[in-house]
N, C-alpha and C positions, 0 to 999 in steps of 0.2 A: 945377576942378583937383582932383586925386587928393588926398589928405591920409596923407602916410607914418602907418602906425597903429606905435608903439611901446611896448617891452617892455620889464624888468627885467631882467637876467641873474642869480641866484640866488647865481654863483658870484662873478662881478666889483664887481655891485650896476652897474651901468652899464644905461643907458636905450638899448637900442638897436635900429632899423629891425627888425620883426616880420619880415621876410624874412632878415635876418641872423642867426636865433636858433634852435633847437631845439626844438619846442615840446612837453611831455609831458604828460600827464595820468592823476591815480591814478583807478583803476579795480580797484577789491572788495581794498584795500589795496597793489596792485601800480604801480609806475611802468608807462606803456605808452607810447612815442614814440606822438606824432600829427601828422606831418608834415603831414597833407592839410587839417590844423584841421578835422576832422571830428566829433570824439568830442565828448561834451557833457562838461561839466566845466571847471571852473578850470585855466585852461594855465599850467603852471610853465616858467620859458621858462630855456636855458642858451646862451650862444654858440656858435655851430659850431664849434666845437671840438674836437678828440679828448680833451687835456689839460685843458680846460674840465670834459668831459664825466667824465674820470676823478676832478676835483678832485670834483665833485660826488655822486658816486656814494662815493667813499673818506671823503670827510667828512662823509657822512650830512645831504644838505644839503637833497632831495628829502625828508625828513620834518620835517625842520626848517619849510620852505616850503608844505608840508602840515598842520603843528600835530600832525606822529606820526602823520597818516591815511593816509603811505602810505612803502615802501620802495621801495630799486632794490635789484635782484637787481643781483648783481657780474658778471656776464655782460651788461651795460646796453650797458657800451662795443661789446664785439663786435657785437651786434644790430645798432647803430645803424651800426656801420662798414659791417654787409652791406645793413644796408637801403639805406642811400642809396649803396653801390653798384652793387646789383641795380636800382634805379631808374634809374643813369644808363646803364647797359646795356641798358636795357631800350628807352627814349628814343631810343640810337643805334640800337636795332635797327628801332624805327619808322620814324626819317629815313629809314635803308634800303629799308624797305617804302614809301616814299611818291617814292623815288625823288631824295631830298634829298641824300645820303649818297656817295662816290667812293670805292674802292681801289685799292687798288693803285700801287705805286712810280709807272710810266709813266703811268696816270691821274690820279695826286694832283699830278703834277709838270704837265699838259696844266691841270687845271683853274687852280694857281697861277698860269702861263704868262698863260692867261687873264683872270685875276682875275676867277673866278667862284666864289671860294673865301673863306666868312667866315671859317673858323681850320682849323690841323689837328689830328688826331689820331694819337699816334703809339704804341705798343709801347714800355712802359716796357724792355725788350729789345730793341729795334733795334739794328742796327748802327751800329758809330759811321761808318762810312761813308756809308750810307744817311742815316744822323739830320744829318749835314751839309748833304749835299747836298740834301736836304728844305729846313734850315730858311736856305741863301741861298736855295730859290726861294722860300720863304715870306715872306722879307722882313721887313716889322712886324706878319705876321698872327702872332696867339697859336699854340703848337705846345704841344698839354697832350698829358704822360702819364701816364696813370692804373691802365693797365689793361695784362697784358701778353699777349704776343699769344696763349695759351692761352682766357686769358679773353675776348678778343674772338672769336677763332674760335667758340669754345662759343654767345656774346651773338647772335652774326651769321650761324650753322650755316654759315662758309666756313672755308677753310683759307689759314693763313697770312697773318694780317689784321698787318700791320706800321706802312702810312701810311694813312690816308685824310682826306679832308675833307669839310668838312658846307658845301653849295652855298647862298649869301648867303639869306637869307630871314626869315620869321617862324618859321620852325622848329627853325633853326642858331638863332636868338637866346634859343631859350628851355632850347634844349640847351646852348648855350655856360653859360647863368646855371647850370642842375644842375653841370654839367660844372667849376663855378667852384667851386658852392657845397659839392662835395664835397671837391675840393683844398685849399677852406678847412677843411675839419675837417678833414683831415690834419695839414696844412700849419702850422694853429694848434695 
């Protein structure tokens, strides 16, 4: 059996699941995200947060948590916003490439129909016509928007990306969890 590994939060003091948290580490006096838990070093861990992130960064908490060995640039928040949304853009575009991935109005509504669809994706711009009719056929599946359809067209080199869904599998589950964990920093 797996053993959830947990963390601090810096800002809450709260012990929380190492997949629900931020994870940074100073490098030559600079805070640097290290999502991948790559970087060597003592990880200063913050909840996914935006407002987390910002408490953290404005009240000087990342030196505090360092003993002074290191600062956040005030520019922390934004980084961290683009990076974990250019990762989850990136994710969908791979689904796509592997053939996981549906557009389109008539196709996202055939695969629902079907139930071969683990959640959707929608165009924080949709219509609210469209966005209805999407989410009765979607039923109890999740319908996340994140991204609007400028950004998706750019992620996906198509035009006019509004619904799609990501087709049941091991691939939609590990997109959905980014796809989660990024609305949670919003979101919180």
């Amino acid at each position: 059996m797996n053993e959830i590994v947990t963390r601090k939060c810096i800002v809450s003091g709260e012990v929380l699941p190492q997949d629900d948290l931020l994870r940074f580490v100073s490098v030559d006096g600079a805070i640097i995200p290290d999502f991948k838990k790559k970087l060597s070093g003592k990880g200063v861990y913050v909840s996914c947060s935006k407002s987390m992130l910002q408490t953290a960064v404005s009240k000087n908490l990342f030196a505090k948590a360092t003993k002074g060995a290191a600062r956040a640039d005030d520019n922390l928040v934004a980084l961290v916003e683009a990076l974990l949304k250019k990762h989850c853009l990136e994710m969908i575009n791979l689904t796509r490439k592997a053939g996981q991935f549906v557009t389109g109005f008539d196709k996202v509504k055939e695969a629902l129909a079907k139930h071969k669809a683990a959640f959707v994706l929608e165009a924080i711009d949709a219509g609210n016509d469209g966005h209805q009719k999407i989410a009765a056929a979607a039923q109890e599946l999740d319908v996340l928007t994140l991204f609007t359809v400028e950004e998706l067209d750019k992620a996906l080199d198509k035009i006019n990306t509004v619904h799609a869904v990501f087709l049941k599998g091991k691939m939609a589950d590990s997109v959905y969890k980014e796809l989660k964990h990024y609305k949670q920093f919003l979101d919180a």
